[in-house]
Every structure is written in structure tokens, then in C-alpha cells.
VOGU-3710 file (C-alpha; in Angstrom, 3 decimals, decimal comma):
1> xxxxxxxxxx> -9,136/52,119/-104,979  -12,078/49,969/-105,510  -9,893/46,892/-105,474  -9,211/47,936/-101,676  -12,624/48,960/-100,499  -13,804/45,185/-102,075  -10,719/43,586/-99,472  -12,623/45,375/-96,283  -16,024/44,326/-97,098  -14,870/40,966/-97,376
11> xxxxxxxxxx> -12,631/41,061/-93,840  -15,863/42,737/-92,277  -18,146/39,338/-93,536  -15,764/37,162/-92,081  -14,965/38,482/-89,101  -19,050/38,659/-88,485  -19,892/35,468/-89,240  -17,019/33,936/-87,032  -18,724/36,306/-84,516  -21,978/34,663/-84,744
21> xxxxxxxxxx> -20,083/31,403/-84,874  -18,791/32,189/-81,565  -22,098/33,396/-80,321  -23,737/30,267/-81,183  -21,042/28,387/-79,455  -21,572/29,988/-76,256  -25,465/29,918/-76,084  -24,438/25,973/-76,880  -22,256/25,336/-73,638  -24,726/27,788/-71,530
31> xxxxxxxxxx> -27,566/25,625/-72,008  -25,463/22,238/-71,665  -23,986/23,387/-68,611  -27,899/24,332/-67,197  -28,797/20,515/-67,631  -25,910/19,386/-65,673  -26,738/17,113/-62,895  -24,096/16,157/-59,953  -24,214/12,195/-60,029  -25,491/10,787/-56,110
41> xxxxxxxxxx> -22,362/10,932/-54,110  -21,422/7,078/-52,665  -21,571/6,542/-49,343  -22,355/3,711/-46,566  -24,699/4,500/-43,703  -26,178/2,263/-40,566  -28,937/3,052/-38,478  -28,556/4,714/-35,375  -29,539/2,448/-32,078  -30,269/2,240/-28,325
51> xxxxxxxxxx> -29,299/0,965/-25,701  -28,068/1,004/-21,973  -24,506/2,204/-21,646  -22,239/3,469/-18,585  -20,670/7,029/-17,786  -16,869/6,400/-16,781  -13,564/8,233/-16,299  -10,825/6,577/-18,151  -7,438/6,899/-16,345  -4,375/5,278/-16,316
61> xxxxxxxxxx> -3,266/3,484/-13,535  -0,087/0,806/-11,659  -0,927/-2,414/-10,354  0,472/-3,010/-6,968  0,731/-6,486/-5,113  -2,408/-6,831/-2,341  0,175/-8,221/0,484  4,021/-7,771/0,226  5,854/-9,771/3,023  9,499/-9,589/3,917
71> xxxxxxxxxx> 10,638/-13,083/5,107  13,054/-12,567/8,058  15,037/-14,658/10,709  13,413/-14,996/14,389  16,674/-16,798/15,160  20,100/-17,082/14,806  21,635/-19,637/13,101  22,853/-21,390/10,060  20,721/-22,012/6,864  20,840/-25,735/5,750
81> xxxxxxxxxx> 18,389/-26,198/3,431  15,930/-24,099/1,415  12,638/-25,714/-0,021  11,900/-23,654/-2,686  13,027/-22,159/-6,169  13,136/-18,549/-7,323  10,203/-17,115/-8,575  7,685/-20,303/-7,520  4,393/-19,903/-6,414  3,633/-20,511/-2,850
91> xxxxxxxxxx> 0,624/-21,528/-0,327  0,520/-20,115/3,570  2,613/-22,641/5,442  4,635/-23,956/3,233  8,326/-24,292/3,896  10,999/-21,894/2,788  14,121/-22,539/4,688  15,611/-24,784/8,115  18,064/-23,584/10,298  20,046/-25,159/11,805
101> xxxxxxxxxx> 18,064/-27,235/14,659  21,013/-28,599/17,073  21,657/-26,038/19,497  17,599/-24,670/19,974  17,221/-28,780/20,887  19,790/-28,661/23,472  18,158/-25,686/25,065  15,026/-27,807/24,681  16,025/-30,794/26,034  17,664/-28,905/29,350
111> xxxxxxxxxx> 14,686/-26,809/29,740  12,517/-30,028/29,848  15,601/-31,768/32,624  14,816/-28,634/34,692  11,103/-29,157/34,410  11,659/-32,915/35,423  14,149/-31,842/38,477  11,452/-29,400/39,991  8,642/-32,236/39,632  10,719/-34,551/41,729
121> xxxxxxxxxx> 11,547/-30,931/44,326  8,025/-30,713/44,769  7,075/-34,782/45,376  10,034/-34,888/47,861  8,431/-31,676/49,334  4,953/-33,343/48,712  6,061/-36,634/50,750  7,786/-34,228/53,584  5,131/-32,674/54,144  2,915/-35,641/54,553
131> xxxxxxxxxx> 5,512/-36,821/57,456  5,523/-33,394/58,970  1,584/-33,148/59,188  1,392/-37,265/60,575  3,977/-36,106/63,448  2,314/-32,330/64,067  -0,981/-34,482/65,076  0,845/-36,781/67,676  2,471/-33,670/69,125  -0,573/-31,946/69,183
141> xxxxxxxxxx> -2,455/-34,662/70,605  0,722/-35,382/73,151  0,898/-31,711/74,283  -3,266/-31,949/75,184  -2,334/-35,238/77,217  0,497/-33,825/78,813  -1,724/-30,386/80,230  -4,483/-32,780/81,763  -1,738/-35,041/83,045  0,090/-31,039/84,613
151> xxxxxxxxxx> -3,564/-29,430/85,812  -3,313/-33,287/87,606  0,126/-32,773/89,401  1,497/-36,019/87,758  3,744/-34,395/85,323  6,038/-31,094/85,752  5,597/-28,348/84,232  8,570/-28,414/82,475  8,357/-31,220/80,967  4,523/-30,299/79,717
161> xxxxxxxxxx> 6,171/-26,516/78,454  8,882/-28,736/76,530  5,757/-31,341/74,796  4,194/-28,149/73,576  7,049/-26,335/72,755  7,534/-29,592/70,203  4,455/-29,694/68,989  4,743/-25,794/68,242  7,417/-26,406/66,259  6,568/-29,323/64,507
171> xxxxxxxxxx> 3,433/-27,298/62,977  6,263/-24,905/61,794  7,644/-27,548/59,790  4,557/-28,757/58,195  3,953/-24,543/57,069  7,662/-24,701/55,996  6,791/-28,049/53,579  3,484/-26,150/52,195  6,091/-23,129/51,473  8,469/-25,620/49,896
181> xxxxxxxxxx> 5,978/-27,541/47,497  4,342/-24,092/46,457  7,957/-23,046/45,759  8,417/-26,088/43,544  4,981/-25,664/42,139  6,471/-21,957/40,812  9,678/-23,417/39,828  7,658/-25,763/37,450  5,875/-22,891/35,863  9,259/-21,289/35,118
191> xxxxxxxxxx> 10,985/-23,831/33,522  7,373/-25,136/31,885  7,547/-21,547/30,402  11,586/-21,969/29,410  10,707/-25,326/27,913  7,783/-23,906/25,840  10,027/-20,603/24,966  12,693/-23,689/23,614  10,010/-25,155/21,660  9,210/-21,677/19,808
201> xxxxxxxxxx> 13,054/-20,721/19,316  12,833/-24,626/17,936  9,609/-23,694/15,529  11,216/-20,804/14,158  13,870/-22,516/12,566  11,677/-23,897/10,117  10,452/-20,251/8,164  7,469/-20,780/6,538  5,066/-18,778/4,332  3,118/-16,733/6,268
211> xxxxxxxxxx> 0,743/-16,022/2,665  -0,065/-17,549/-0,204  1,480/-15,695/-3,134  5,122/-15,629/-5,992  8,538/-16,082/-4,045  10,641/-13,339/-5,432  14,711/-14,416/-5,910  16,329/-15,504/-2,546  18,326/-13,010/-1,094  20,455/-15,906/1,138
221> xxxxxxxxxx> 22,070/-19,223/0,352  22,863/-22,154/2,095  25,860/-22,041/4,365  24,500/-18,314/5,343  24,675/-17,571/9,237  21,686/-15,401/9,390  19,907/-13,233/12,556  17,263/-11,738/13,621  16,698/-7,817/13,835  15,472/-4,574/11,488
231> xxxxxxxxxx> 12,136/-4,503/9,995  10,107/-5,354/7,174  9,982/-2,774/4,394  7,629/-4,368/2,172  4,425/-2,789/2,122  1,151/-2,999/-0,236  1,506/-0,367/-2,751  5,271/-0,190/-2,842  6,555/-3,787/-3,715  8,486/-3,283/-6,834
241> xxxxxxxxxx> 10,348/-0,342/-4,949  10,687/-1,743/-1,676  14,671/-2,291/-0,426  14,563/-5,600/1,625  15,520/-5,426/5,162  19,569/-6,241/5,595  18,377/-9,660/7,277  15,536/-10,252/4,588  16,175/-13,978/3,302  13,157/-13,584/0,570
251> xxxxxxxxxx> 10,389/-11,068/-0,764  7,182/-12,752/-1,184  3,823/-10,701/-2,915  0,237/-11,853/-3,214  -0,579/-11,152/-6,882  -4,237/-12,504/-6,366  -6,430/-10,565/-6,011  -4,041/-7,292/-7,468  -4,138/-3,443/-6,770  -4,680/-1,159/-9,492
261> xxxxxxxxxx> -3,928/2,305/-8,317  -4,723/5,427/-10,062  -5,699/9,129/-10,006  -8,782/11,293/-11,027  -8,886/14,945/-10,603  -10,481/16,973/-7,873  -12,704/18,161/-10,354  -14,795/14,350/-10,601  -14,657/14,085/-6,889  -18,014/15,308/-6,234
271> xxxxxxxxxx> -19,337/13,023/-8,480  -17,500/9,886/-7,757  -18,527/10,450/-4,102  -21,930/10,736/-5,499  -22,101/7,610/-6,823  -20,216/5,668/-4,050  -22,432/6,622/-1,840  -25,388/5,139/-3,884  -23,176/1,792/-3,698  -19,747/0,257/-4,632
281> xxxxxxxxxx> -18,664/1,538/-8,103  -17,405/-0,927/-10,666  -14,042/-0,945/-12,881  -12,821/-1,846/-15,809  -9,005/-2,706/-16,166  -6,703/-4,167/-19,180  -3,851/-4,014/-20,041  -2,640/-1,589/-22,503  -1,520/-4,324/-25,443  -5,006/-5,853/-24,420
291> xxxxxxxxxx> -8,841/-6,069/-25,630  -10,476/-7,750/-22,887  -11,549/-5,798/-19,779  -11,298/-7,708/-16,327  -13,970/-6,410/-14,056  -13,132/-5,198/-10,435  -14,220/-2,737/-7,294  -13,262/0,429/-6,407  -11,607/-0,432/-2,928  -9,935/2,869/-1,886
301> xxxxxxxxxx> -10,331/6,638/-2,025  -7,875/8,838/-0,394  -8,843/11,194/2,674  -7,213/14,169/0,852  -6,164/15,965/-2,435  -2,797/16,346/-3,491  -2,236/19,495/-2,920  0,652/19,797/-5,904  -1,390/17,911/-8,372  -5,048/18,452/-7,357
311> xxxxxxxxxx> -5,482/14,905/-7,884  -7,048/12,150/-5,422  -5,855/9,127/-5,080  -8,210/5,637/-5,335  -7,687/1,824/-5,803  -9,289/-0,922/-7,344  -9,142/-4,394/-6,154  -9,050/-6,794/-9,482  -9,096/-11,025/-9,569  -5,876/-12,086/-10,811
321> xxxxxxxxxx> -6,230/-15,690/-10,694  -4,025/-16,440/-13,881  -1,533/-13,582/-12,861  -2,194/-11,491/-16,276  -1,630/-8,378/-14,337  2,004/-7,841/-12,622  3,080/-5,491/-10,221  4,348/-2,020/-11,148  2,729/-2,510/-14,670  1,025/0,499/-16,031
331> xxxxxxxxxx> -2,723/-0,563/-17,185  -5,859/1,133/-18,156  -8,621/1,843/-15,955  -12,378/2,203/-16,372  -14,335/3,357/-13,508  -18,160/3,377/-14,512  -20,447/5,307/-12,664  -23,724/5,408/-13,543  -26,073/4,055/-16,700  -27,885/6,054/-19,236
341> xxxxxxxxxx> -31,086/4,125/-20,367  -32,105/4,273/-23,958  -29,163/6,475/-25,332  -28,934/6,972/-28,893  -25,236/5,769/-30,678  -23,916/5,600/-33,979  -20,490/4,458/-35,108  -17,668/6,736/-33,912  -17,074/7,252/-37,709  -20,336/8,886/-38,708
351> xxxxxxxxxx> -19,481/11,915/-36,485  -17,729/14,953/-38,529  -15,871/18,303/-37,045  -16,586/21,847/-38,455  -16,123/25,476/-37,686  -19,648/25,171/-35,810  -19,104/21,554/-33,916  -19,956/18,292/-34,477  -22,142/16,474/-37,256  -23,432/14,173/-38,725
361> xxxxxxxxxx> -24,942/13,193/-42,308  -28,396/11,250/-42,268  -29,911/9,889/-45,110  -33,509/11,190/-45,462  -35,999/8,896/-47,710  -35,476/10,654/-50,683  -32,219/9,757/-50,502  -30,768/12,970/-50,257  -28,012/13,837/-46,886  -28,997/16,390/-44,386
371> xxxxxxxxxx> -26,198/17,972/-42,507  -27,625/17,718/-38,579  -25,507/19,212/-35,967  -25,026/16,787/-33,106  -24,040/16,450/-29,438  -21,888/13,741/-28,391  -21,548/11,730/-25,079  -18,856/9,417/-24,399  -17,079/6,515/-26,830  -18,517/3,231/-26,190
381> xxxxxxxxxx> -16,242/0,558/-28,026  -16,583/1,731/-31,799  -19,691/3,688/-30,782  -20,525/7,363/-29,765  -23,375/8,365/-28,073  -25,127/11,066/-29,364  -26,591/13,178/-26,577  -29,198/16,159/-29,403  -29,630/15,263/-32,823  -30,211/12,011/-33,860
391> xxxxxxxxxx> -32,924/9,832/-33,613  -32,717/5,903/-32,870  -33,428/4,523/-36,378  -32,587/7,104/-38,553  -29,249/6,275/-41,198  -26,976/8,263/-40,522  -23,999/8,019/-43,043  -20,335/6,816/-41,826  -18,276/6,172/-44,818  -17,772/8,810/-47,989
401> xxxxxxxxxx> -18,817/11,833/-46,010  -16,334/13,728/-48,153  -17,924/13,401/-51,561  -21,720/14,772/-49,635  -23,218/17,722/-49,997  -25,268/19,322/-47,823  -29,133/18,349/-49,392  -27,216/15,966/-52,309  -27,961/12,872/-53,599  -26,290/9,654/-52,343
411> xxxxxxxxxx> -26,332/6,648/-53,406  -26,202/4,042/-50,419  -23,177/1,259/-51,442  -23,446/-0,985/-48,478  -26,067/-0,582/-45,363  -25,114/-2,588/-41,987  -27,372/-4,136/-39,488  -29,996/-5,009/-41,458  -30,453/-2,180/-43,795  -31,093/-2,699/-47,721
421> xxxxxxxxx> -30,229/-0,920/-50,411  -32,344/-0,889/-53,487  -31,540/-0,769/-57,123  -31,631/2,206/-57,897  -29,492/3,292/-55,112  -32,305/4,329/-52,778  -31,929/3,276/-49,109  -35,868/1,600/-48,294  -37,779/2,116/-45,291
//
């Protein structure tokens, strides 16, 4: 009996001291754990900065040829020669194709024999008449000799009433050769007209450029008998849909300057309108696999609003002098209208999303990150313009915003535009 009460004093011992053992452990980690400092998170900041920058709406937009031109026959006839290759670029004037030129100098030629036949109508007129008046004067001056010679009694009468009778009719003549050389003087104008209505028909056999821009692929060969007739269909803002005319012998578009249609909604118009009215508004267009921007002018804004869409229509004309942008491609379009001086921006990188909106983290002196709630303008490049809430100047951070806590420590890895960090990882001022 006491052999067993001596067992459960011992167990009791050791089961308190491993207690106290345990106790001591505890109070150990407790006080560890209240010295326990979270090391400065890394991070890399910039300072915020000013400057002037534009408000735009971005859209997307189709790049249309200024001037389409369907080149069409005038005449009929045979092509027998074309002076140009598919696809080359050509200057107002130049030549295209020649018809064939034979029969339209014919015409010519006997239009011009017709001219010369009336000029020698209207000198054989010219000369009869000069006759006619020489012998109207004798008769006149005959029939005046012949009354005195009557009112005398040395003459009849009859033979005075046929003298004037004579001269009568000899002034008839000389009306008839002034109708006669004004009738050849109108037959000259007609064929003069027929001859210069030959030289045209002539003219148009050579087809020439009527614009300077790119040839398209011939729609006729040589050999072709070809003829006048339809219409164009070609028309700015439609070129790479267009269906040539059936008598269209070529397709030509001016690429330089280019169109660059495209759409805003009804909802900007007030403001666009706005600004337009200040003065003309300026764009911004690349290409979508591009970087650079290629400055323009808002040309065109539609009358009306489409009523399925509630979109308006507007156009901007663009240089194109090295033909980087090509009808019917899709492209991106700036239109900028209006500056804000002195906005604040910070990389579009610094700017975080929460429950509560937009952030940002900037780096106070004592190195620690406050969590500042922001408002944000428009993208400019890498940049963001903040509208409330930052400060030009102050470090905001844009790199390792994960690993910050609101009020934390950071510790500032690498500073851009100008901005040092010091050893012992505290950004200076």
C-alpha cells in the first residue's frame, strides 16, 4: 500500500514540473513573438509630374481614298496601246491608253475640206457681190439720166420705165449676194464647229489621268473594242467596294492626302461641337501594328445621327505622302480636343483597384506607404493623369505594391527620374 501511494507522488512531480516546463515555454514564444518586426516591404517608386496634356476620344476608324475615278471611253474604238502597268503611280495628264486614231482623222480631215469649200462659197459670193454693187451704180446712175432725158421729151417713156426697171433689179442682186456671203459666213461656223467637234472625238482617244494618284489593275487589254456609256461608280468613301462601270477600262484612287472615317457616339457630340466651334480639332491616326501617330484634321461631321446606332459619323483628312495608310484598312484614331494645363501623372502602373476605387501608394519621408485614394483622367502613353489625390512631386510607388501595407515600411530598390535612394533604404528629399 505504501509502495503505491510513493508511485502517485512521484507521477504528480513529474507531471508538474513538465507543466511549468510548458509554462515557461509559452511565456518564451509570447514575448519573442511581441518583438517581431515586419522587414520594409521592396518596392520602386517615381515622382509624380506635370505637364500639358490633351482630352481625346479614341475610336477606331477605315481609311478611304480622297478621290476615286473610274476611267471610261468618250469614244468608240479599238485599244492599241496602253502606257502604263498595274498598280503604278500616276500624275494628272499622264497617258493611260490610245485608241485607235484612223477613222476620228478622217472625220477630221473632211470636216476641215468642208470648212475650206464654204471659204471659197463665200469669196465667190464676196467677188459677186462686188460685180453686182459696180453694175447697181451704173444702173442707178443710167435710170437718173434717162428721167431728165423723159421730163425732156427726148426719150420714151418706155424705154426710161425699162432703165429703171434694170436698175431695180440689179439692186436685188447685190441684196441677193449680201444674203449669199452671210449664208457662207454661217456655213463656215458649222463646219468650223464640226471640225473642232473632230478634233475633240480625236483628243479623246488618247485617255489620260484626270488625277494624280495608284492605277488599280486594268480592267481592258489591247485588241479590246471599247465604248462609251454608263457611269462612274467610284466615289470617295467607297473605293475598295465600288463595282466598276461595264465600260470602266481602269480604277484610279488618290491615296494622298487619305480619309480616315470613323464614329463617336451621340453622347460626345455636344462636346466635339464645342470644341469645333472654338477652331479645327486635331487627330491622331496609326495604324494598329504601329507606334508612331501621323497628325491630321478633322474634315467632316455628319448632318445627322444614325438613328440605329446613335452614332455620328466624322472624317479626318491625314498626309499620306509615303502611302503608309491604304484604303479600307482599319486604323486607330485620336481626336484631341482640348488641353489640361499643369495636370498631375504618374505611371499607369502606380494606380491600384479596390472595393472602394482607385489608389495609389506614396512614399511619405519616413519611408513608410500611405494608401491615398485617387481620381484618374485619361492614359497618356505609359502615363495616367490623376485628376484628386496626388500631388506633383510626391513618390508615389509603381512596382511591389503587393508586398505594402497600408502605413508599412518600404524600402525604395530603384527610384526613376532623378530620385535617390539612400543606404539605409530611405528615399531622400
Amino acid at each position: 500500500m505504501k509502495f503505491d501511494q510513493g508511485i502517485s507522488l512521484q507521477f504528480l512531480i513529474t507531471v508538474f514540473a513538465a507543466s511549468i516546463a510548458i509554462g515557461f515555454v509559452g511565456c518564451t514564444n509570447k514575448a519573442a513573438q511581441s518583438g517581431f518586426d515586419r522587414p520594409p516591404a521592396p518596392v520602386t517608386v517615381t515622382a509624380a509630374v506635370t505637364q500639358d496634356v490633351p482630352t481625346y476620344l479614341d475610336a477606331i476608324g477605315k481609311t478611304v481614298a480622297r478621290e476615286v475615278v473610274s476611267i471610261q471611253p468618250q469614244v468608240s474604238g479599238r485599244i492599241i496601246k496602253i502606257h502604263f502597268t498595274d498598280g503604278a503611280n500616276v500624275r494628272k495628264g499622264d497617258l493611260l491608253f490610245t485608241i485607235d486614231t484612223r477613222p476620228f482623222e478622217a472625220n477630221l480631215r473632211q470636216a476641215e475640206a468642208n470648212v475650206a469649200k464654204d471659204v471659197a462659197v463665200k469669196k465667190q459670193a464676196e467677188a459677186n457681190l462686188a460685180k453686182d454693187v459696180a453694175q447697181s451704180k451704173y444702173g442707178e446712175v443710167q435710170a437718173k439720166r434717162y428721167r431728165t432725158l423723159v421730163e425732156q421729151g427726148v426719150v420714151s417713156r418706155e424705154q426710161y420705165d425699162q432703165i429703171e426697171s434694170n436698175a431695180e433689179s440689179l439692186k436685188a442682186t447685190v441684196e441677193a449676194d449680201r444674203a449669199a456671203i452671210h449664208s457662207a459666213d454661217e456655213s463656215i461656223k458649222v463646219d468650223q464647229a464640226a471640225v473642232d467637234n473632230a478634233k475633240l472625238e480625236l483628243s479623246y482617244c488618247y485617255i489620260r489621268s484626270p488625277i494624280d494618284g495608284r492605277a488599280g489593275q486594268r480592267l481592258v487589254d489591247i485588241g479590246n473594242v471599247v465604248s462609251p456609256g454608263g457611269s462612274g461608280t467610284g466615289s470617295a468613301g467607297s473605293s475598295t467596294n465600288a463595282t466598276p462601270a461595264g465600260n470602266s477600262l481602269l480604277i484610279i484612287e488618290r491615296l494622298d492626302p487619305i480619309y480616315a472615317d470613323f464614329t463617336i457616339s451621340q453622347n460626345d457630340l455636344a462636346n466635339v461641337q464645342q470644341q469645333m466651334r472654338a477652331g479645327t480639332l486635331k487627330t491622331e491616326v496609326r495604324l494598329p501594328d504601329a507606334t508612331d501617330l501621323i497628325s491630321g484634321q478633322l474634315t467632316f461631321l455628319d448632318s445627322a445621327v444614325q438613328n440605329t446606332t446613335g452614332q455620328v459619323n466624322l472624317r479626318a483628312t491625314v498626309p499620306n505622302s509615303d502611302h503608309r495608310f491604304w484604303p479600307g484598312r482599319f486604323v486607330n484614331i485620336r481626336l484631341v480636343l482640348s488641353t489640361i494645363h499643369g495636370a498631375v501623372l504618374v505611371p499607369a502602373t502606380a494606380p491600384q483597384m479596390s472595393a472602394k476605387g482607385s489608389y495609389v501608394y506614396v512614399v511619405k519621408q519616413d519611408s513608410t506607404a500611405e494608401q491615398r485614394p485617387v481620381t484618374l483622367g485619361q492614359r497618356q502613353g505609359d502615363l495616367i493623369v490623376v485628376e484628386q489625390g496626388v500631388a506633383a512631386g510626391e513618390q508615389v510607388v509603381i512596382n511591389g505594391q503587393v508586398g505594402v501595407t497600408p502605413g508599412g515600411k518600404v524600402r525604395i530598390e530603384q527610384a526613376r527620374e532623378g530620385n535617390q535612394t539612400s543606404s539605409s533604404g530611405e528615399a531622400k528629399q
